[in-house]
N, C-alpha and C positions, 0 to 999 in steps of 0.2 A: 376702765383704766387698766393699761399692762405696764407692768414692773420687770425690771428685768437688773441684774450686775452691771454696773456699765458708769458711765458714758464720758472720753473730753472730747469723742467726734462722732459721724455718724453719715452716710451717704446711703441714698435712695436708688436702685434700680428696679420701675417696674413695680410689680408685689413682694421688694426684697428691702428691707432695711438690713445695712450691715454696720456693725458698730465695734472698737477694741471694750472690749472687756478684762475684768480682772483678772488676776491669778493666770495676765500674758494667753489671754485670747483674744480670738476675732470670732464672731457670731453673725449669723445671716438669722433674722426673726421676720415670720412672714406679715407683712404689711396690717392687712384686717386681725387675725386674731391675738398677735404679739408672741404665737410660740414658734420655739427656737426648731431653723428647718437644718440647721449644722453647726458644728463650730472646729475650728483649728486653733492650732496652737504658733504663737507669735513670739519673741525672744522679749519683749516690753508690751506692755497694753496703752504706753506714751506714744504716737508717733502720728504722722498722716494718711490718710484713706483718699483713695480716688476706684470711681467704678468706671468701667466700660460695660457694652451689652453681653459681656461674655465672662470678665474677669474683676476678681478684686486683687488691687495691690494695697500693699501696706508698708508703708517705710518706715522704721522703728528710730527710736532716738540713739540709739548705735549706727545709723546709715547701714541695717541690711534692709532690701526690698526681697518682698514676696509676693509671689503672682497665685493667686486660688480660682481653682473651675466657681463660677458663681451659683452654678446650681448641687452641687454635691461638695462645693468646698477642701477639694484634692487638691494638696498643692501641682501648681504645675510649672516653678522653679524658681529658684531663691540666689539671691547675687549680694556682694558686699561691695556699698559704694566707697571709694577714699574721700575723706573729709567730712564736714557735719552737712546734713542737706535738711534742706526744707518742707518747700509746700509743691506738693504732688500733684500731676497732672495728668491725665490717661483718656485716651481715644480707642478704636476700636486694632488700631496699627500702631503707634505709637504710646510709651511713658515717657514723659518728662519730669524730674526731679531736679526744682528749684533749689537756687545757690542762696539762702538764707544768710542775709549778711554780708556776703560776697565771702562765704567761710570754703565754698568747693568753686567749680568750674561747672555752668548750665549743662547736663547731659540728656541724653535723648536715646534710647535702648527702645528693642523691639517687642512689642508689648506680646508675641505667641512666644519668646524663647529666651527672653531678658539679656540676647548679646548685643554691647553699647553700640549705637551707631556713632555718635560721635560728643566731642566735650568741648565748648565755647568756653575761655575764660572770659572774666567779666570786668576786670580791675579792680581798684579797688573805690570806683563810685558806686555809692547805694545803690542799689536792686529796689524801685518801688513795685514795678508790677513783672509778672511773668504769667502765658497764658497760651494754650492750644490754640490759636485760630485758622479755623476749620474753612474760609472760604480760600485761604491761602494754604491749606496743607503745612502750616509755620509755627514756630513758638514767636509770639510777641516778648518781645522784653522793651521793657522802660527802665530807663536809669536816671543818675542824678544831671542830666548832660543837656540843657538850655532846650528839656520837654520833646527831646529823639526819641521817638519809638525804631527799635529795630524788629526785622521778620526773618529767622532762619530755618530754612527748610527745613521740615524733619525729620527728611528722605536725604542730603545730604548736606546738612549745614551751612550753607552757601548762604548769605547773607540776599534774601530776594527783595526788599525793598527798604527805604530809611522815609520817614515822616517828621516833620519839627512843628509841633503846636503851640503855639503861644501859650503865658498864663496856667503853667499846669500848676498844679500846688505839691509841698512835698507828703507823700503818702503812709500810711506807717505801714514801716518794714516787719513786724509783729503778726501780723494779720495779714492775708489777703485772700478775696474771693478765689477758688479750683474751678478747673471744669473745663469746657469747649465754648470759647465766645466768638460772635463775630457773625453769628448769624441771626436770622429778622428776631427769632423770637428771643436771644440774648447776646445783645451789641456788648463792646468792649467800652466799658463806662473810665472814663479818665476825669477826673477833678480839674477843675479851671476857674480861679479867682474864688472869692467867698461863695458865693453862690451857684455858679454854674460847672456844667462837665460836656464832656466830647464822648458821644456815642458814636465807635466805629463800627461798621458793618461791610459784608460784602467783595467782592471782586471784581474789577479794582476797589482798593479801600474806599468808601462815602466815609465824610466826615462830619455831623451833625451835630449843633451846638447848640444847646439846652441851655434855659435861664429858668432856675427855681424859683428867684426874687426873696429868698430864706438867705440867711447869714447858716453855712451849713459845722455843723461840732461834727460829724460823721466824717472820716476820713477814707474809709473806700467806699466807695458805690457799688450795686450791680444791682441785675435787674429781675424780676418775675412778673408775669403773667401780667406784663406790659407797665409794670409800676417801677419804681425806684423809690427806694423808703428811706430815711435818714433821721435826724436830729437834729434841731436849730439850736443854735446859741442858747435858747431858753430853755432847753431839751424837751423840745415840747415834741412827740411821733408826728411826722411829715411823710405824706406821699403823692407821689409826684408824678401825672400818670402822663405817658410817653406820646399818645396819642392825641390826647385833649393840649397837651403842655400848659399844665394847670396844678396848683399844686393844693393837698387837702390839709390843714395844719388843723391837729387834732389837740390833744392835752400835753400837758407835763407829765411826763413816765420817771419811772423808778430806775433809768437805766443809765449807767453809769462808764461806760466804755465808750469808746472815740469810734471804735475803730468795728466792729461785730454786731449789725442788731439783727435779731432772727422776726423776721415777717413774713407774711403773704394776705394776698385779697382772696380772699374763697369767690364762691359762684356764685351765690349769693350778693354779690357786692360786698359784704360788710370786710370789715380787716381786723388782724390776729397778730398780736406783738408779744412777744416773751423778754423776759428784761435780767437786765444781771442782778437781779435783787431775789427771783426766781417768785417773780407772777406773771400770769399772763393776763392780757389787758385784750378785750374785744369792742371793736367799733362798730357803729352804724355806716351805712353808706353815704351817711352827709359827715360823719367824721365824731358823730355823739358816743359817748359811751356808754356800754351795754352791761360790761361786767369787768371783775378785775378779782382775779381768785390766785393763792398760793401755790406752787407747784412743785417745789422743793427750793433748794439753797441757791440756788443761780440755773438759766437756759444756759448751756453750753455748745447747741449747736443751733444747723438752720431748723427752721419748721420745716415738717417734710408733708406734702398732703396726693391720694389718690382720689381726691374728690367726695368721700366720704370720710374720710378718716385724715385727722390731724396728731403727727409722733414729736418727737423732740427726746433731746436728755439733757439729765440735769447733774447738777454737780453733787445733788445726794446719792449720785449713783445708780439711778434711775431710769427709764427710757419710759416714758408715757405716752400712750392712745386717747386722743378723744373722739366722737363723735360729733361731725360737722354739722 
């Protein structure tokens, strides 16, 4: 088990955990052993993280973004957004920082030198989803607009395709999955009716539609290592694997958010749930359970695994290793 100052986020590149830390740090801890390979200094330890294979950004709850070398942690340049901004997205070419709220305009800045390429206002219907997709070179955005996904290029704003889905539900604005979706091994998951979601993939978009046959309490989706995890109505942990289209309904969990639950299937088949109540719960491959031990006061991030080794942070301030 490794301890470390920390955690309300945390992202994985590789053998790098990077996580905000107190006392307005950012910290890179290497993956196996949990010690620290850098650290810089951040204007808040509140804000959002996004990796690429080369950089960490960090956007503070003041809206300045910073760009850091991910292997020596020098910054390599810092910008101040106008307005409050959200949830953070970054590619190997492109940042994009989400308009949380509809409180700024979607922007899109160039991820080696932070000058904006361009800024989308949004209006003022809710922002449910916003997201890199990567077979489109595009930010997706979904709004409150009878289930319109829009794609705007990241190269120059230009609006490249519109989508209208039936049945989408509305998503909470509080939370939402980061990253690059859209490709096989993680489709852009969209909620539709109680039970089911729209996996997008691909170029041109395919649009795939999943029936869990579960009444779902979890409000965003996304996916890992081909599963999609949730909560039903009775909060019992659900997974729902992409492949088989079958869903595995396991216990009632201690977990108590709509919107954030941290999972993954290890290699072993079994599965690995952290809960806002700060346990974590391990299953069998048929959905039994194996153990359910304390790990501090709340998970506050995803589970992060290199196949050996499973991290997370906790709300005691925490970042923990286990051994898979």
């Amino acid at each position: 088990m490794v301890t470390h100052q920390t955690v309300p986020s945390m992202a994985q590149c590789g053998g790098l955990l990077v996580c905000p830390a107190r006392h307005s740090k950012l910290i890179a801890l290497d993956f196996t052993t949990g010690h620290e390979r850098w650290r810089a200094n951040v204007l808040s330890p509140w804000g959002n993280l996004a990796l690429s294979a080369t950089h960490a950004y960090y956007l503070n709850q003041y809206s300045r973004l910073d760009a850091f070398d991910l292997r020596s942690g020098t910054q390599a340049w810092s910008t101040e957004l106008p307005g409050t901004f959200g949830w953070l997205h970054a590619d190997e070419h492109s940042v994009v920082a989400g308009a949380w709220r509809n409180y700024a305009p979607l922007t899109c800045l160039e991820a080696s030198t932070g000058q904006r390429r361009w800024t989308v206002p949004l209006g003022r219907e809710r922002v449910w989803r916003t997201a890199i997709y990567a077979p489109l070179q595009a930010v997706a955005v979904l709004q409150e607009t009878e289930g319109r996904i829009r794609w705007f290029s990241l190269h120059g704003r230009a609006e490249l395709q519109a989508l209208t889905l039936g049945g989408l539900r509305a998503e909470s604005i509080d939370f939402i999955p980061t990253g690059v979706f859209g490709q096989e091994t993680r489709g852009l998951l969209l909620r539709a009716g109680a039970g089911d979601f729209y996996r997008l993939t691909g170029h041109p978009v395919s649009v795939e539609h999943h029936r869990t046959r579960q009444d779902l309490l979890s409000s965003q989706l996304d996916e890992r290592d081909g599963q999609v995890f949730f909560l039903n109505r009775q909060r019992a942990f659900c997974a729902y694997d992409l492949q088989k289209q079958r869903t595995l309904v396991m216990e009632q969990v201690d977990h108590q958010r709509a919107d954030h639950l941290p999972a993954r299937k290890l290699a072993d088949g079994t599965y690995l749930l952290g809960t806002s109540m700060g346990t974590l719960w391990h299953f069998d491959a048929a959905g039994k359970r194996i153990s359910r031990r304390r790990v501090g006061k709340r998970v506050t991030t995803d589970l992060f695994t290199d196949g050996r080794t499973i991290a997370f942070g906790t709300a005691s301030g925490t970042v923990l290793g286990f051994q898979c």
